[in-house]
N, C-alpha and C positions, 0 to 999 in steps of 0.2 A: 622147757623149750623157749619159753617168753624171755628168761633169764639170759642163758646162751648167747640169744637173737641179740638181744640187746647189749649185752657187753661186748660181743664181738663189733657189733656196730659203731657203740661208741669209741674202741680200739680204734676204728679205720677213722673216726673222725679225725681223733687225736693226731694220729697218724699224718694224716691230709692237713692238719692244721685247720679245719672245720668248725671245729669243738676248741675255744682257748683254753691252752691248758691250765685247769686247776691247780699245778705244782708248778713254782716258777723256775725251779733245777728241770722240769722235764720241757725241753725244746722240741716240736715236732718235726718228722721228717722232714715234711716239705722245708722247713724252715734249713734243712743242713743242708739239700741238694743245690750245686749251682751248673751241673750238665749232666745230660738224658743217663739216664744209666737202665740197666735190665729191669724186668716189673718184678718188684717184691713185694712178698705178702707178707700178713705180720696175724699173730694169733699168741690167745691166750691158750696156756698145756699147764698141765698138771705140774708141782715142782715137790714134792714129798721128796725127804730123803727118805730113808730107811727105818721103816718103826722098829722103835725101841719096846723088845719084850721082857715081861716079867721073868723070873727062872720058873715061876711054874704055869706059864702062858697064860693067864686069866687075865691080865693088864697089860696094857697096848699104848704106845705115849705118839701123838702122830710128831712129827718133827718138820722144822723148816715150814718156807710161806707156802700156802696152797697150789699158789700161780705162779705163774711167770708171763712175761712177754717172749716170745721166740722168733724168728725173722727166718726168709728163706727166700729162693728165687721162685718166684711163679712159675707153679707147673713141673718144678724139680724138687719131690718132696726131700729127696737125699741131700740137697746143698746143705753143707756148711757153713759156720760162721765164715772160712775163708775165702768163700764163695761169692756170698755178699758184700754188700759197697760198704766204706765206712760208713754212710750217712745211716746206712738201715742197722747195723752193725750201735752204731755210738745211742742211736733212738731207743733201741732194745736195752742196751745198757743203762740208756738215762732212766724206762721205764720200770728197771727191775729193780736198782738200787736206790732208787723211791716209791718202789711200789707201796709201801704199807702208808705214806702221803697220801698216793691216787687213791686207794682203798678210803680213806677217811673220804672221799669228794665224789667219787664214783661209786654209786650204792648198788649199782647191776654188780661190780669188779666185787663187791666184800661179797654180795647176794650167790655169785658163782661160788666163791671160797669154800661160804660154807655150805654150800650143795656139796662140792667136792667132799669137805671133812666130815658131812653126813652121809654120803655114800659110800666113804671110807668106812664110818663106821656100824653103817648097817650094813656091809658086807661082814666086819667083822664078828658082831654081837649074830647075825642069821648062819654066819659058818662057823669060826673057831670057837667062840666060846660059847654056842649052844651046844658043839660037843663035847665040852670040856666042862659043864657045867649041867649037862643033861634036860635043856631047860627045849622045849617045843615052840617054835617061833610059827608053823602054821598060822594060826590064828592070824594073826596081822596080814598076811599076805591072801587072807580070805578076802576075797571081791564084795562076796554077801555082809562082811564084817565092815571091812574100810572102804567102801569105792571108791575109784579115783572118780574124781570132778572130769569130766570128757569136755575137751573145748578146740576151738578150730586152733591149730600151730599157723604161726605166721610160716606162708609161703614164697614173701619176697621181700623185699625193702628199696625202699628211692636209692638208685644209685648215687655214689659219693662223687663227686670232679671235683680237685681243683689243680690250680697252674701257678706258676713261681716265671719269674724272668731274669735270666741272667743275660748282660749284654742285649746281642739281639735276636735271644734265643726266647722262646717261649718255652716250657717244660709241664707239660700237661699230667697229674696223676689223679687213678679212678678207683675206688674200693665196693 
Protein backbone atom coordinates (compact mmCIF):
# COMPACT_ATOMS: atom_id res chain seq x y z
CA UNK A 1 0.00 0.00 0.00
CA UNK A 2 2.83 2.45 1.26
CA UNK A 3 4.51 1.63 -2.27
CA UNK A 4 1.38 2.31 -4.50
CA UNK A 5 0.72 5.60 -2.43
CA UNK A 6 3.80 6.83 -3.14
CA UNK A 7 4.46 6.18 -6.76
CA UNK A 8 1.25 7.36 -7.70
CA UNK A 9 1.90 10.45 -5.85
CA UNK A 10 5.15 11.09 -7.10
CA UNK A 11 3.42 10.51 -10.80
CA UNK A 12 1.15 13.53 -10.01
CA UNK A 13 4.22 15.51 -8.97
CA UNK A 14 5.91 14.78 -12.08
CA UNK A 15 2.94 15.56 -13.78
CA UNK A 16 2.17 19.15 -12.12
CA UNK A 17 5.85 19.84 -12.60
CA UNK A 18 6.12 19.72 -8.63
CA UNK A 19 8.75 17.23 -8.46
CA UNK A 20 11.82 18.33 -11.21
CA UNK A 21 12.10 15.82 -13.32
CA UNK A 22 14.92 13.45 -12.84
CA UNK A 23 15.01 12.59 -16.86
CA UNK A 24 15.75 15.67 -18.87
CA UNK A 25 13.94 14.03 -22.25
CA UNK A 26 10.77 13.83 -19.63
CA UNK A 27 9.08 17.50 -19.73
CA UNK A 28 6.06 17.57 -17.38
CA UNK A 29 2.50 18.36 -18.27
CA UNK A 30 2.30 21.41 -16.79
CA UNK A 31 5.24 22.47 -18.77
CA UNK A 32 3.36 21.49 -22.45
CA UNK A 33 -0.11 23.21 -21.47
CA UNK A 34 -0.52 26.87 -22.77
CA UNK A 35 -4.86 26.82 -22.42
CA UNK A 36 -7.36 25.33 -20.00
CA UNK A 37 -8.20 22.08 -21.34
CA UNK A 38 -10.51 19.06 -19.65
CA UNK A 39 -8.92 17.58 -16.21
CA UNK A 40 -6.76 14.60 -16.93
CA UNK A 41 -5.55 12.00 -14.74
CA UNK A 42 -2.52 10.11 -15.22
CA UNK A 43 -1.59 6.53 -13.59
CA UNK A 44 0.74 3.96 -13.37
CA UNK A 45 -1.02 0.19 -15.00
CA UNK A 46 0.46 -2.83 -15.48
CA UNK A 47 2.29 -3.32 -19.24
CA UNK A 48 3.16 -7.19 -19.52
CA UNK A 49 2.91 -8.55 -22.75
CA UNK A 50 2.19 -11.98 -22.96
CA UNK A 51 4.31 -14.73 -21.13
CA UNK A 52 6.25 -16.68 -22.92
CA UNK A 53 5.67 -20.44 -22.08
CA UNK A 54 7.78 -23.55 -22.03
CA UNK A 55 6.20 -26.53 -24.36
CA UNK A 56 5.94 -28.33 -21.24
CA UNK A 57 4.45 -25.32 -18.98
CA UNK A 58 7.07 -25.58 -15.92
CA UNK A 59 8.84 -22.09 -17.26
CA UNK A 60 7.44 -18.84 -17.50
CA UNK A 61 9.63 -15.84 -19.21
CA UNK A 62 7.62 -12.40 -17.95
CA UNK A 63 8.14 -9.93 -21.09
CA UNK A 64 8.23 -6.31 -21.62
CA UNK A 65 8.43 -3.30 -18.84
CA UNK A 66 6.29 -3.88 -15.84
CA UNK A 67 4.68 -0.33 -16.09
CA UNK A 68 3.57 2.10 -17.91
CA UNK A 69 2.22 5.64 -17.57
CA UNK A 70 -1.40 5.81 -19.01
CA UNK A 71 -3.49 9.08 -19.25
CA UNK A 72 -7.22 9.51 -19.57
CA UNK A 73 -9.97 12.15 -18.88
CA UNK A 74 -11.14 12.62 -15.32
CA UNK A 75 -13.97 10.79 -14.45
CA UNK A 76 -14.22 8.96 -17.99
CA UNK A 77 -12.38 5.80 -17.41
CA UNK A 78 -13.22 4.55 -21.17
CA UNK A 79 -11.36 7.71 -22.85
CA UNK A 80 -8.84 7.12 -25.25
CA UNK A 81 -5.68 8.36 -26.33
CA UNK A 82 -7.89 10.29 -28.78
CA UNK A 83 -9.70 11.62 -26.31
CA UNK A 84 -7.11 13.36 -24.61
CA UNK A 85 -5.13 16.74 -25.23
CA UNK A 86 -1.80 16.36 -26.78
CA UNK A 87 -0.11 17.91 -23.79
CA UNK A 88 -1.35 14.76 -21.53
CA UNK A 89 -1.01 12.58 -24.63
CA UNK A 90 2.93 13.59 -25.54
CA UNK A 91 3.74 13.56 -21.28
CA UNK A 92 2.54 9.87 -21.33
CA UNK A 93 4.69 9.16 -24.29
CA UNK A 94 7.68 11.13 -22.98
CA UNK A 95 7.15 8.94 -19.68
CA UNK A 96 6.96 5.67 -21.05
CA UNK A 97 9.76 5.89 -23.72
CA UNK A 98 12.03 6.83 -20.78
CA UNK A 99 10.61 5.06 -18.29
CA UNK A 100 13.41 2.62 -17.50
CA UNK A 101 15.48 6.45 -16.96
CA UNK A 102 12.67 7.41 -14.24
CA UNK A 103 12.92 3.81 -12.82
CA UNK A 104 16.82 4.36 -12.23
CA UNK A 105 15.69 8.03 -10.05
CA UNK A 106 12.39 7.06 -8.77
CA UNK A 107 12.90 4.06 -6.45
CA UNK A 108 8.86 3.86 -5.39
CA UNK A 109 8.29 3.48 -9.88
CA UNK A 110 11.20 0.27 -9.73
CA UNK A 111 9.82 -0.61 -5.93
CA UNK A 112 6.14 -1.00 -7.79
CA UNK A 113 7.80 -3.03 -10.79
CA UNK A 114 8.84 -5.48 -8.83
CA UNK A 115 5.82 -5.90 -6.62
CA UNK A 116 4.12 -6.33 -9.88
CA UNK A 117 6.74 -9.06 -11.23
CA UNK A 118 6.32 -10.69 -7.80
CA UNK A 119 2.77 -11.01 -7.83
CA UNK A 120 3.08 -12.16 -11.30
CA UNK A 121 4.98 -14.59 -10.01
CA UNK A 122 3.57 -15.80 -6.93
CA UNK A 123 0.48 -16.19 -8.84
CA UNK A 124 2.14 -18.31 -11.03
CA UNK A 125 4.56 -20.74 -8.72
CA UNK A 126 0.89 -20.98 -5.99
CA UNK A 127 -1.23 -21.98 -9.31
CA UNK A 128 0.35 -23.50 -12.44
CA UNK A 129 3.10 -24.86 -11.49
CA UNK A 130 2.27 -26.26 -8.03
CA UNK A 131 -0.02 -28.36 -10.29
CA UNK A 132 2.23 -29.22 -12.64
CA UNK A 133 4.82 -30.09 -10.32
CA UNK A 134 2.61 -31.42 -7.47
CA UNK A 135 4.35 -29.33 -4.98
CA UNK A 136 1.78 -27.88 -1.79
CA UNK A 137 2.27 -24.22 -1.44
CA UNK A 138 -0.17 -24.08 1.79
CA UNK A 139 2.36 -23.66 4.00
CA UNK A 140 3.42 -20.17 3.06
CA UNK A 141 0.08 -18.59 3.01
CA UNK A 142 -0.40 -20.04 6.69
CA UNK A 143 -0.90 -16.86 8.91
CA UNK A 144 0.53 -18.87 11.99
CA UNK A 145 3.62 -19.60 9.65
CA UNK A 146 4.22 -16.06 7.76
CA UNK A 147 2.32 -13.14 9.45
CA UNK A 148 1.81 -10.22 7.67
CA UNK A 149 3.30 -7.14 9.65
CA UNK A 150 -0.40 -5.24 10.32
CA UNK A 151 0.21 -1.42 9.90
CA UNK A 152 -2.05 1.66 9.50
CA UNK A 153 -2.38 2.27 5.14
CA UNK A 154 -2.10 5.80 4.38
CA UNK A 155 -5.60 7.23 4.15
CA UNK A 156 -4.90 10.54 2.37
CA UNK A 157 -2.09 12.69 1.03
CA UNK A 158 -1.55 16.86 0.80
CA UNK A 159 -3.20 17.67 -2.10
CA UNK A 160 -0.99 18.68 -5.20
CA UNK A 161 -1.78 22.49 -6.97
CA UNK A 162 0.05 24.08 -9.37
CA UNK A 163 -0.59 26.88 -12.28
CA UNK A 164 1.24 27.89 -15.43
CA UNK A 165 0.25 31.27 -17.35
CA UNK A 166 -0.12 31.75 -20.73
CA UNK A 167 -0.84 35.50 -21.83
CA UNK A 168 -3.41 36.65 -19.38
CA UNK A 169 -4.61 33.42 -18.54
CA UNK A 170 -3.77 31.76 -15.41
CA UNK A 171 -4.25 27.70 -15.74
CA UNK A 172 -4.68 26.12 -12.50
CA UNK A 173 -3.85 22.10 -12.22
CA UNK A 174 -4.53 19.82 -8.91
CA UNK A 175 -3.56 16.00 -8.24
Amino acid sequence: AFVCVEADYRLKQLALGVLPSPVAKVVSYKAMIDTPEAAHRFSLESNYEALLVSPDGKAFELRGPSLKVNSGLLGKPDSTDKDISTAARRFKTLCNENFDALLRHMVCWADLANLGDLSVLAALVAGELAKKTGWEPGWIVDPKQYAVVKMAAPKSAATLCSFTSSGKMLIFMSG
